[in-house]
C-alpha positions as CSV (number, residue, x, y, z in Angstrom):
1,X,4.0,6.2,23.1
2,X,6.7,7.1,25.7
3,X,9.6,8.9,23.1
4,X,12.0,8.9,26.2
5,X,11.1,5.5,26.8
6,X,11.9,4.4,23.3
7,X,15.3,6.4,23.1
8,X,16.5,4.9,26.4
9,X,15.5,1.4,25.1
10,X,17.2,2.1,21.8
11,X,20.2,4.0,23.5
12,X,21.0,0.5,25.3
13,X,21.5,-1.5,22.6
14,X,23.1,0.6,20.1
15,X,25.4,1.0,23.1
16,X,25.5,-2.8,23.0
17,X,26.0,-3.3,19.3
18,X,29.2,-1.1,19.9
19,X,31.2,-2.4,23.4
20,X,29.6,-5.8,22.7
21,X,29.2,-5.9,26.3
22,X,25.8,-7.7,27.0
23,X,25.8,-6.6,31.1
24,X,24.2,-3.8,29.9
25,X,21.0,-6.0,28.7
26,X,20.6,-7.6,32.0
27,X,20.5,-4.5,34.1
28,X,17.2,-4.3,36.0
29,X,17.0,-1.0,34.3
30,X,17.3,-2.3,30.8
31,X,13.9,-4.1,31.5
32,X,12.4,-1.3,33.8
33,X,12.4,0.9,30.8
34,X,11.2,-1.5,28.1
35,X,8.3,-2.1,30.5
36,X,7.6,0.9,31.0
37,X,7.8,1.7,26.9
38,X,5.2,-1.0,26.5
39,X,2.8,0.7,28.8
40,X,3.1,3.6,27.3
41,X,1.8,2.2,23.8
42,X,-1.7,2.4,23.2
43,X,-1.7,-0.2,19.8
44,X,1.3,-2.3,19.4
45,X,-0.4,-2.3,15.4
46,X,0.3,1.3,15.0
47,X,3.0,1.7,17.3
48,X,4.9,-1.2,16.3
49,X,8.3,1.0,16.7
50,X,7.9,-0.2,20.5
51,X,8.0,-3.3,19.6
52,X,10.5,-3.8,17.9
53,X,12.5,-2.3,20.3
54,X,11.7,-4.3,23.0
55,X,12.0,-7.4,20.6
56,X,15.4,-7.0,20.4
57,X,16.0,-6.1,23.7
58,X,14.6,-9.5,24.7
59,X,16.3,-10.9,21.4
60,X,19.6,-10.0,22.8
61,X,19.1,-11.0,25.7
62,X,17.9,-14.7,24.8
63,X,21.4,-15.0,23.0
64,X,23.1,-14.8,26.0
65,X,21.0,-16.9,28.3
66,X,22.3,-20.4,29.2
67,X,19.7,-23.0,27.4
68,X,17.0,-23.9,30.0
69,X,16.5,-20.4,30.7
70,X,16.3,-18.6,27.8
71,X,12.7,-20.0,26.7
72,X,11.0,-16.8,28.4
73,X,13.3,-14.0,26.3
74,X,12.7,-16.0,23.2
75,X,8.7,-16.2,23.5
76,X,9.0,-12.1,24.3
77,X,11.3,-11.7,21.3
78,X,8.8,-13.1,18.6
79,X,6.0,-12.1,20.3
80,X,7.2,-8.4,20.4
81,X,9.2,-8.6,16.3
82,X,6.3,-10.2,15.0
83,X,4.6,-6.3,14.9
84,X,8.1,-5.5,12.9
85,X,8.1,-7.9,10.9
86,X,4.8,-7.2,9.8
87,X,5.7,-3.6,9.1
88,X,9.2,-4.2,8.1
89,X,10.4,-8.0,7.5
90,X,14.6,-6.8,7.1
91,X,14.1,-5.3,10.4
92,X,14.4,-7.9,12.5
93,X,17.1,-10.9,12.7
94,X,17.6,-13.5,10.5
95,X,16.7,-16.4,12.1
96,X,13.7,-14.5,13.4
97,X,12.4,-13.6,9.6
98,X,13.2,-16.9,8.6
99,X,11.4,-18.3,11.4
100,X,8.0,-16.3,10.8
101,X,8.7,-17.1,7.0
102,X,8.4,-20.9,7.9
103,X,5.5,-20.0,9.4
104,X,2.3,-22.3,8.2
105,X,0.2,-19.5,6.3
106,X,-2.3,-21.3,3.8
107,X,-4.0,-19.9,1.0
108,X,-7.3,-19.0,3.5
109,X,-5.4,-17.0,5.8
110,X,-3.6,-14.8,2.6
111,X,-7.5,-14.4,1.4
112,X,-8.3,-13.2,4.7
113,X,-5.9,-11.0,4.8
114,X,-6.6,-9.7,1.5
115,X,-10.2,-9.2,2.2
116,X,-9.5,-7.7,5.4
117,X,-7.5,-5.3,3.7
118,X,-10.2,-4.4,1.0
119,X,-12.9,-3.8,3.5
120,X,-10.4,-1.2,5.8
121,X,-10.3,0.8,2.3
122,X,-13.6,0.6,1.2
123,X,-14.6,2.0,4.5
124,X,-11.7,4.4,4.8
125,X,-13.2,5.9,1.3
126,X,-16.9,6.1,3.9
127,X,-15.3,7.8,7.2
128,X,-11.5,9.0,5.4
129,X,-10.6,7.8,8.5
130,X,-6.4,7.7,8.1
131,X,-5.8,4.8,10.8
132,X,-8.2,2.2,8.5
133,X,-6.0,2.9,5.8
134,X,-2.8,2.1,7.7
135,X,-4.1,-0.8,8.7
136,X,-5.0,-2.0,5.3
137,X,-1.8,-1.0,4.0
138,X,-0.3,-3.5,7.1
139,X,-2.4,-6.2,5.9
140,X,-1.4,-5.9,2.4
141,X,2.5,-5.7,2.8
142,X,1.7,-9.0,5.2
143,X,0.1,-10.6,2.1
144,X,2.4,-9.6,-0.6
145,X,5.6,-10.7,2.1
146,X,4.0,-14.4,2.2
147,X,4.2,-14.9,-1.2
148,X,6.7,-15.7,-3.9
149,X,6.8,-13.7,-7.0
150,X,6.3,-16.5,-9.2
151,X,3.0,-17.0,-7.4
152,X,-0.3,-16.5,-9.2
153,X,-1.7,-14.0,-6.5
154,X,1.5,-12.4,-6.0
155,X,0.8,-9.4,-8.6
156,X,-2.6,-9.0,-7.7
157,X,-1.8,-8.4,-3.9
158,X,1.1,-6.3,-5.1
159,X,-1.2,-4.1,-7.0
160,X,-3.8,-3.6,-4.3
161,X,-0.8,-2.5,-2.3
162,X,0.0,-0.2,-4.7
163,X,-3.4,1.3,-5.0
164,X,-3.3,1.9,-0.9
165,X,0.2,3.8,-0.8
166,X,-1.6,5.8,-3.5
167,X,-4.5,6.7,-1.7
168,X,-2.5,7.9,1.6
169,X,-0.7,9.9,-1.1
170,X,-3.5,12.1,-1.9
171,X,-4.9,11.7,1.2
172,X,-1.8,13.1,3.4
173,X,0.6,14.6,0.3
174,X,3.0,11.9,0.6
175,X,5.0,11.9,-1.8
176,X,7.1,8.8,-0.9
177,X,4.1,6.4,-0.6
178,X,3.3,7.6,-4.6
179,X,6.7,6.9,-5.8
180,X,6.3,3.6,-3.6
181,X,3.6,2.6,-5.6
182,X,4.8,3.4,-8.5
183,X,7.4,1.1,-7.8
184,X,5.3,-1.5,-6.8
185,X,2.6,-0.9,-9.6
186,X,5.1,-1.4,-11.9
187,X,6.5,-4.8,-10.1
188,X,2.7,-6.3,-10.8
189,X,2.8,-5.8,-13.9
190,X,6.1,-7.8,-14.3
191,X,4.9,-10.7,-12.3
192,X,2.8,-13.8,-13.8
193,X,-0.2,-13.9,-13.5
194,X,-3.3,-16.4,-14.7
195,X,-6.3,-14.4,-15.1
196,X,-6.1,-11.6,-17.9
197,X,-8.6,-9.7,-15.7
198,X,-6.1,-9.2,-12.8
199,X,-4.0,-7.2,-15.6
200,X,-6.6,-4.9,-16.9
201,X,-7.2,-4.1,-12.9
202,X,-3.7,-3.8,-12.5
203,X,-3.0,-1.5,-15.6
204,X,-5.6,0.8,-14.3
205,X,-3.9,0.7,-11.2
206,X,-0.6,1.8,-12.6
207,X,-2.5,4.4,-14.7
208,X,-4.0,5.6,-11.4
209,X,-0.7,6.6,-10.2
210,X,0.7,7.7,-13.2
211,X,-2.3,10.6,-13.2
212,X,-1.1,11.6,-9.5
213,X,2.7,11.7,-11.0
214,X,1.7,13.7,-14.3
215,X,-0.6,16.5,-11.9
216,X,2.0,16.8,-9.2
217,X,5.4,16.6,-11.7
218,X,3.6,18.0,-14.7
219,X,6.0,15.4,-16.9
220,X,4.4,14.7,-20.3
221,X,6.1,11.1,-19.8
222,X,3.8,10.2,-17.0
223,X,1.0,11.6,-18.9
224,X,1.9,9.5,-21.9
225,X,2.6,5.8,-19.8
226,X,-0.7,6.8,-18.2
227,X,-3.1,6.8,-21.4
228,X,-0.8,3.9,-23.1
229,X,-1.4,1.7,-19.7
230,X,-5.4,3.2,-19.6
231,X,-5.6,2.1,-23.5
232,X,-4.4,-1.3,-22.6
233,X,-6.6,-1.8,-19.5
234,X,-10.1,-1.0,-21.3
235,X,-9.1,-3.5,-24.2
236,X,-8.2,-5.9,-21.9
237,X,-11.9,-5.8,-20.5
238,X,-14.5,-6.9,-22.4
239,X,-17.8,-4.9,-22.8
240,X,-19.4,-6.8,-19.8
241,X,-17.1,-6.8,-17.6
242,X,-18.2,-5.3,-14.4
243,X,-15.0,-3.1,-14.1
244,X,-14.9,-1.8,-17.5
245,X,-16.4,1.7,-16.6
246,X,-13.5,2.2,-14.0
247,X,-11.1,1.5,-16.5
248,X,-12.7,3.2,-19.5
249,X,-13.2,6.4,-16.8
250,X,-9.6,6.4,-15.7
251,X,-8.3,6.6,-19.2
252,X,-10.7,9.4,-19.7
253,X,-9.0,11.1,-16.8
254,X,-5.7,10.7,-18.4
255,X,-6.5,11.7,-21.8
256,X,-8.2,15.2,-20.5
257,X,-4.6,16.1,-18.6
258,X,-3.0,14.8,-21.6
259,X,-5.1,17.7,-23.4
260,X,-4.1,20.3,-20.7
261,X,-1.1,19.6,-21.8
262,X,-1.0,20.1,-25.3
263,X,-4.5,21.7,-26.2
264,X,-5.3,19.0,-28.8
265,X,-9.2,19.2,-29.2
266,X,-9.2,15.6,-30.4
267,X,-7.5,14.2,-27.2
268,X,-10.5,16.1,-25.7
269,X,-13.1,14.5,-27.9
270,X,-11.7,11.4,-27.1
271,X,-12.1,12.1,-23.6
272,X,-15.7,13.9,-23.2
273,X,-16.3,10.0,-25.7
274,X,-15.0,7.9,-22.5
275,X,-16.6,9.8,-20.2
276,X,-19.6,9.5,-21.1
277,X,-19.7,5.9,-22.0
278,X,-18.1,5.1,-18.0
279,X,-21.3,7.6,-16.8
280,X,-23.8,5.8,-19.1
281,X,-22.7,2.0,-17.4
282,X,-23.0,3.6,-13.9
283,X,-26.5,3.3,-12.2
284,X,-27.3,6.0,-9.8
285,X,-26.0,5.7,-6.3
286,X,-23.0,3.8,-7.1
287,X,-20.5,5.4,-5.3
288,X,-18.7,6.6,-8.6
289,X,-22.0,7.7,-10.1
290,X,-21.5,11.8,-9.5
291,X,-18.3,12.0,-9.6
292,X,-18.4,10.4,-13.3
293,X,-21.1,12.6,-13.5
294,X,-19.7,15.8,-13.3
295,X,-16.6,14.7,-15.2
296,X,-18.6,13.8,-17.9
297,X,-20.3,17.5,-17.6
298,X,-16.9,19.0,-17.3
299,X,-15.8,17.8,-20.5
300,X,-18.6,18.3,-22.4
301,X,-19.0,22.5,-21.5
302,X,-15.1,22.4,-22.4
303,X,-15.4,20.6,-25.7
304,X,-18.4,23.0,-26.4
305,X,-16.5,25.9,-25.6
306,X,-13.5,25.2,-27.8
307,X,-15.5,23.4,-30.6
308,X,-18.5,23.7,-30.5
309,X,-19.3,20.2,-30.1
310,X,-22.9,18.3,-28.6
């Protein structure tokens, strides 16, 4: 993307927003450069900055166009703050976010969306390709945005976001995406929800980020929310459930930092007693399968070497 482009384009209409002089918009300049910012721009997806400058360019300009002739700056408008809105709903107009708000979006499409989403991080976890993840993470604020948070799917969604902003975190060291899903982790949680399930998945969730928190902060708080939220997760999955290992090897993971912490070999027993039942309900060559397995190992030599335990 053109960043000289994108200042001129910007430069216009903050000069705009303060003479209120809308000349300025219809300059054959004024478009000259937001054309030649939109050639510049290689994915309007990942580049979306672009378009939302040019949206309200052509958003501006529609204001001030006699009726008749402003259907053309209108269709550029939301074609161009559609991107924005995607990335951003508050930053485009009003009437424009209530407009794509309107918008018919049925229960198939959110789905879609959803399962979209989870396939660009499953195969991110493949390739660590960064640009799948984005993408996902686009697809999930979409989801979560359609919805009311009275709505049954509303806290799952959230909490799939939540679990994406914590993955760029680790992947990239971004620190605000982990406090952002925190945040958002935290707002499942508080929403309804029908299927008791979706809150065992979501607690783990949560007590995914609260282990990031508790190795990066070193706060005993995180580390305590995190095994209190693991705890709750593995009761709320029965024996069978097909996620229960996940959830049982999570808490594991919390409980051995919580030992780091305070050196309490019974926390550790605890742990190296998780551990081992999340490795023993993983088949070889599921994609968890070594890295439970050397867990599992991990806290077995350090239980041995501190208590002699089997």
């Amino acid at each position: 993307m053109d960043g000289e482009s994108l200042a001129a384009v910007r430069a216009r209409l903050a000069k705009f927003e303060r003479t209120g002089d809308p000349s300025r918009l219809f300059k054959r300049k004024a478009w000259t450069e937001a054309l030649h910012l939109l050639e510049s721009v290689s994915s309007l997806e990942k580049e979306w900055e672009a378009a939302h400058a040019v949206g309200w360019l052509s958003w501006q300009r529609y204001r001030f166009l006699p009726e008749g002739e402003d259907a053309e700056a209108l269709e550029m408008a939301l074609n161009m703050l559609e991107w924005a809105y995607r990335h951003d709903p508050g930053s485009v107009p009003d009437a424009v976010r209530e407009h794509f708000r309107k918008g018919e979006v049925g229960e198939d499409t959110r789905w879609r969306w959803l399962g979209d989403a989870n396939a660009l991080s499953t195969e991110f976890q493949r390739s660590q390709d960064l640009d799948l993840l984005e993408e996902a993470i686009v697809l999930y604020r979409r989801a979560v945005d359609e919805l009311p948070p009275v709505h049954d799917h509303y806290a799952p969604f959230l909490s799939n976001l939540g679990a994406a902003l914590r993955t760029r975190s680790e992947a990239v060291g971004d620190q605000a995406s982990l406090h952002e899903a925190l945040r958002v982790s935290r707002q499942a949680l508080e929403a309804p929800s029908s299927l008791e399930d979706d809150r065992a998945r979501q607690l783990c969730n949560l007590g995914r980020v609260l282990n990031v928190l508790a190795r990066r902060a070193g706060k005993l708080a995180y580390l305590l929310e995190a095994v209190d939220v693991g705890r709750r997760a593995v009761t709320a999955a029965p024996a069978d459930h097909p996620d229960r290992p996940a959830y049982v090897s999570v808490l594991a993971g919390s409980l051995n930092l919580l030992y780091l912490h305070n050196n309490d070999v019974a926390v550790l027993a605890e742990a190296l007693e998780l551990s081992r039942e999340a490795f023993d309900a993983t088949p070889p060559g599921h994609v968890d399968y070594e890295l439970r397995k050397e867990h599992h190992a991990n806290l077995r030599e350090e239980y041995q070497a501190v208590a002699g335990g089997k």
